[in-house]
VOPARO-121273 format. One line per 10 residues: for each residue x, y, z of N, C-alpha, C. Coordinates in Angstrom, 3 decimals. Example, Ala and Ser with C-alpha at 12.3 -4.5 7.8 and 13.67 -1.06 7.14 Angstrom:
2
13.190,-5.690,7.800,12.300,-4.500,7.800,13.200,-3.300,7.800 | 12.850,-2.250,7.080,13.670,-1.060,7.140,12.900,0.030,7.870
//
This chain:
90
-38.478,37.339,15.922,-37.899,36.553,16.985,-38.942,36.227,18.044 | -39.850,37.444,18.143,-41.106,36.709,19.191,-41.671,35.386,18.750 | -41.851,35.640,17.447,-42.859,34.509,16.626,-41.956,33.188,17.385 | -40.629,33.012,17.420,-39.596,32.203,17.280,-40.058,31.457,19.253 | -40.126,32.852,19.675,-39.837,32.493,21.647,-41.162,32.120,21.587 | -42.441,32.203,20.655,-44.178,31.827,21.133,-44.341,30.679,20.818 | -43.642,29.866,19.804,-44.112,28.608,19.291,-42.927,27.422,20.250 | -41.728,27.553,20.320,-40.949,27.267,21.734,-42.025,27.156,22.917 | -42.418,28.494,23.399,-43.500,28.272,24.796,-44.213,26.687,24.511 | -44.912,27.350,23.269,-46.071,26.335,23.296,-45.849,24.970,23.514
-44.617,25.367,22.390,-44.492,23.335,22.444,-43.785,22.886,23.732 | -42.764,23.755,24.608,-43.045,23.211,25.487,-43.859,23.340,26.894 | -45.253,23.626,26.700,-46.002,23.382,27.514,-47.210,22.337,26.702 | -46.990,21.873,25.748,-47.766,20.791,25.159,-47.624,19.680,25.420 | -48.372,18.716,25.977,-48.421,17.299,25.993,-47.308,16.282,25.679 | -47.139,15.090,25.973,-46.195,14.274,25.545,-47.427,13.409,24.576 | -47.090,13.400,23.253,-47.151,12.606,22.454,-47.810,10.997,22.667 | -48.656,10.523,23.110,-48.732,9.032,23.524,-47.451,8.162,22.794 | -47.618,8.133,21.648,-46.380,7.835,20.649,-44.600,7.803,21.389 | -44.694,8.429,21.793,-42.970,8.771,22.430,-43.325,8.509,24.006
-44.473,7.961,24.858,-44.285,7.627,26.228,-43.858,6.335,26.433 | -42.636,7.031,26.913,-41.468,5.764,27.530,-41.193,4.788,26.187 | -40.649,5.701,25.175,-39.652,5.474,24.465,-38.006,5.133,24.610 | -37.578,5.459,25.826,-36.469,5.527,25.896,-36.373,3.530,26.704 | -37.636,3.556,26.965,-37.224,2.025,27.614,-37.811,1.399,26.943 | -38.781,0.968,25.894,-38.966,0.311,24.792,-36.922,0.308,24.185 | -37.195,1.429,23.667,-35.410,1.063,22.966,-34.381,0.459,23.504 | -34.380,0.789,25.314,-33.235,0.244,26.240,-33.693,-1.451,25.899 | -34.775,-1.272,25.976,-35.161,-2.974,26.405,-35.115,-3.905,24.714 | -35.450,-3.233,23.451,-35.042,-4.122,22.377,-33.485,-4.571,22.518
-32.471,-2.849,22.863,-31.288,-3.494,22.783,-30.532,-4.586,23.746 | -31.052,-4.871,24.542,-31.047,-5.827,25.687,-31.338,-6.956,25.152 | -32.311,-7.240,24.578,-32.693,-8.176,24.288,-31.722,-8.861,22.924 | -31.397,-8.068,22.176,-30.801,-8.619,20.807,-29.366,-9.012,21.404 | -29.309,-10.374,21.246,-27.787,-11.151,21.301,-26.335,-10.187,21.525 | -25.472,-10.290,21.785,-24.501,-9.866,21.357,-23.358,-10.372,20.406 | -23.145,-10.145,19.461,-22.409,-11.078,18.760,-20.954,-11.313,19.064 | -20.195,-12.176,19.914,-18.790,-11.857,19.900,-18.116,-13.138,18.734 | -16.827,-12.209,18.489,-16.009,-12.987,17.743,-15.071,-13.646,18.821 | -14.434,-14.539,18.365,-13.712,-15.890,18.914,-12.130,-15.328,18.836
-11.603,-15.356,19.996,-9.893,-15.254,20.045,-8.829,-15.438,18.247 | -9.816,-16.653,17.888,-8.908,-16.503,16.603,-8.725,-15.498,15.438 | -9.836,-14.829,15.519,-9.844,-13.812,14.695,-8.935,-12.588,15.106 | -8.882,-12.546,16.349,-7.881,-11.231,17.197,-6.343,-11.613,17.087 | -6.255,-12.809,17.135,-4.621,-13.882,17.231,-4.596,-13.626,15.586 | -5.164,-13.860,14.597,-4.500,-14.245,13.062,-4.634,-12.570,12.825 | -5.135,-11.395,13.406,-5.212,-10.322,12.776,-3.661,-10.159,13.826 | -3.272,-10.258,14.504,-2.421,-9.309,15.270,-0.899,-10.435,14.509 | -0.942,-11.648,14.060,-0.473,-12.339,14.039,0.109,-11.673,12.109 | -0.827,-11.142,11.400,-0.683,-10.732,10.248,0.126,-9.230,10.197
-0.581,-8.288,11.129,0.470,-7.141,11.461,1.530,-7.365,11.713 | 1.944,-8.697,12.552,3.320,-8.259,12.671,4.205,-8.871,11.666 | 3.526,-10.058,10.745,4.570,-10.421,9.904,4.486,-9.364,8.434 | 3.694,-8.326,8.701,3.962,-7.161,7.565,4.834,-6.306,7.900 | 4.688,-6.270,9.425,6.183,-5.039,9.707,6.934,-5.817,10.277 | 7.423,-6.871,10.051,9.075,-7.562,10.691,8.921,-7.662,7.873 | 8.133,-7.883,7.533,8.403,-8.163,5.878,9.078,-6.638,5.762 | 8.101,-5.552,6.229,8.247,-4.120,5.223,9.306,-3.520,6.297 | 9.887,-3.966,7.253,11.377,-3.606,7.802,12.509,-4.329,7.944 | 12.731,-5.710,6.814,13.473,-6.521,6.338,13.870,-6.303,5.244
13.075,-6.315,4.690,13.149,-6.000,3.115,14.022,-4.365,3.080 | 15.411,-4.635,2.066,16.066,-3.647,2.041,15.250,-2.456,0.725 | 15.272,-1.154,1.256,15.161,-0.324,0.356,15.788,0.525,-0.709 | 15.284,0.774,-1.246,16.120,0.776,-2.478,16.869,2.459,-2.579 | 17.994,2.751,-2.791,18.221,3.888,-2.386,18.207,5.118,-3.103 | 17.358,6.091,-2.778,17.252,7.481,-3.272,17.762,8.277,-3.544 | 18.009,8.652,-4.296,18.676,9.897,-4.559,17.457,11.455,-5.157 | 17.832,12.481,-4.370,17.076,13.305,-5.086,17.440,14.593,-6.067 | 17.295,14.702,-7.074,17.659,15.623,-8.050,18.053,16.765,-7.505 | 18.697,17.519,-7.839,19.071,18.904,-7.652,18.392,19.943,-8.483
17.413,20.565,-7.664,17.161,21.708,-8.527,17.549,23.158,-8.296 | 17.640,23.734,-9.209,18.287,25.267,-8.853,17.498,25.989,-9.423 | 17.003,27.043,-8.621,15.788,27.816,-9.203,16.687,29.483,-10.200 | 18.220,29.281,-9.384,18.386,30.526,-10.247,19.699,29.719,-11.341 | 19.623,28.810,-11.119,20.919,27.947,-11.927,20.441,28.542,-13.892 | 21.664,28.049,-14.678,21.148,28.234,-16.006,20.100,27.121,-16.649 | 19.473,26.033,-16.606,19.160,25.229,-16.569,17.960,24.959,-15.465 | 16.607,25.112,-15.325,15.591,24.750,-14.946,14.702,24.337,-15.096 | 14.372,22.828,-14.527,13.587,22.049,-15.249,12.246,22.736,-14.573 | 12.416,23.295,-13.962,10.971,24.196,-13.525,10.492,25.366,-13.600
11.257,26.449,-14.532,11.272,27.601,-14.927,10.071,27.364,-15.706 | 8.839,28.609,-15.964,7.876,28.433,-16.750,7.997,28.700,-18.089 | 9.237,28.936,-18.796,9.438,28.531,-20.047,10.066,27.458,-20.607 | 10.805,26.494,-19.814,10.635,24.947,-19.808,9.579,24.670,-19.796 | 8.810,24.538,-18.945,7.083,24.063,-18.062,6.403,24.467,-19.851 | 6.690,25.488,-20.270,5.305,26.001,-21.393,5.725,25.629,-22.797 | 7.057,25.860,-22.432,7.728,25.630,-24.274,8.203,24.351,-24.443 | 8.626,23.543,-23.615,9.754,22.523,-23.668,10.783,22.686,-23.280 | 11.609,21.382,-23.128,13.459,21.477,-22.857,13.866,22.423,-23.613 | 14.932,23.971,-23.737,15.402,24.130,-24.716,16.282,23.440,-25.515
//
């Protein structure tokens, strides 16, 4: 762990890099510079315009009605007992 706290010291009492001086404003200043691209109202209007005619479709549209099986785990008859599951229907 010393080895760990001596090479820490060092590096930071070592030099700045020429390479990395005033890096942070080279980068501020490319992204400044590159355009911003915006998209146009119509793309926001036909997307919001598409959501809603999927949920006024998928809450119009009647569903079809469910029913769910009855299972009985101690009934005579289990379609999920593991000798159904391994052997077949008897």
């Amino acid at each position: 762990m010393d080895d760990l706290d001596a090479v820490l010291m060092r590096l930071a009492q070592a030099p700045v890099p020429a390479s990395l001086d005033r890096i942070e404003a080279r980068v501020l200043a490319r992204i400044a510079a590159r355009p911003a691209v915006r998209v146009g109202m119509g793309v926001g209007a036909m997307t919001i315009a598409a959501a809603l005619v999927m949920g006024m479709v998928g809450a119009g549209l009647p569903a079809g009605q469910a029913s769910a099986a009855s299972l009985s785990p101690l009934g005579p008859v289990s379609p999920l007992a593991p000798s159904t599951l391994l052997l077949g229907a008897p």
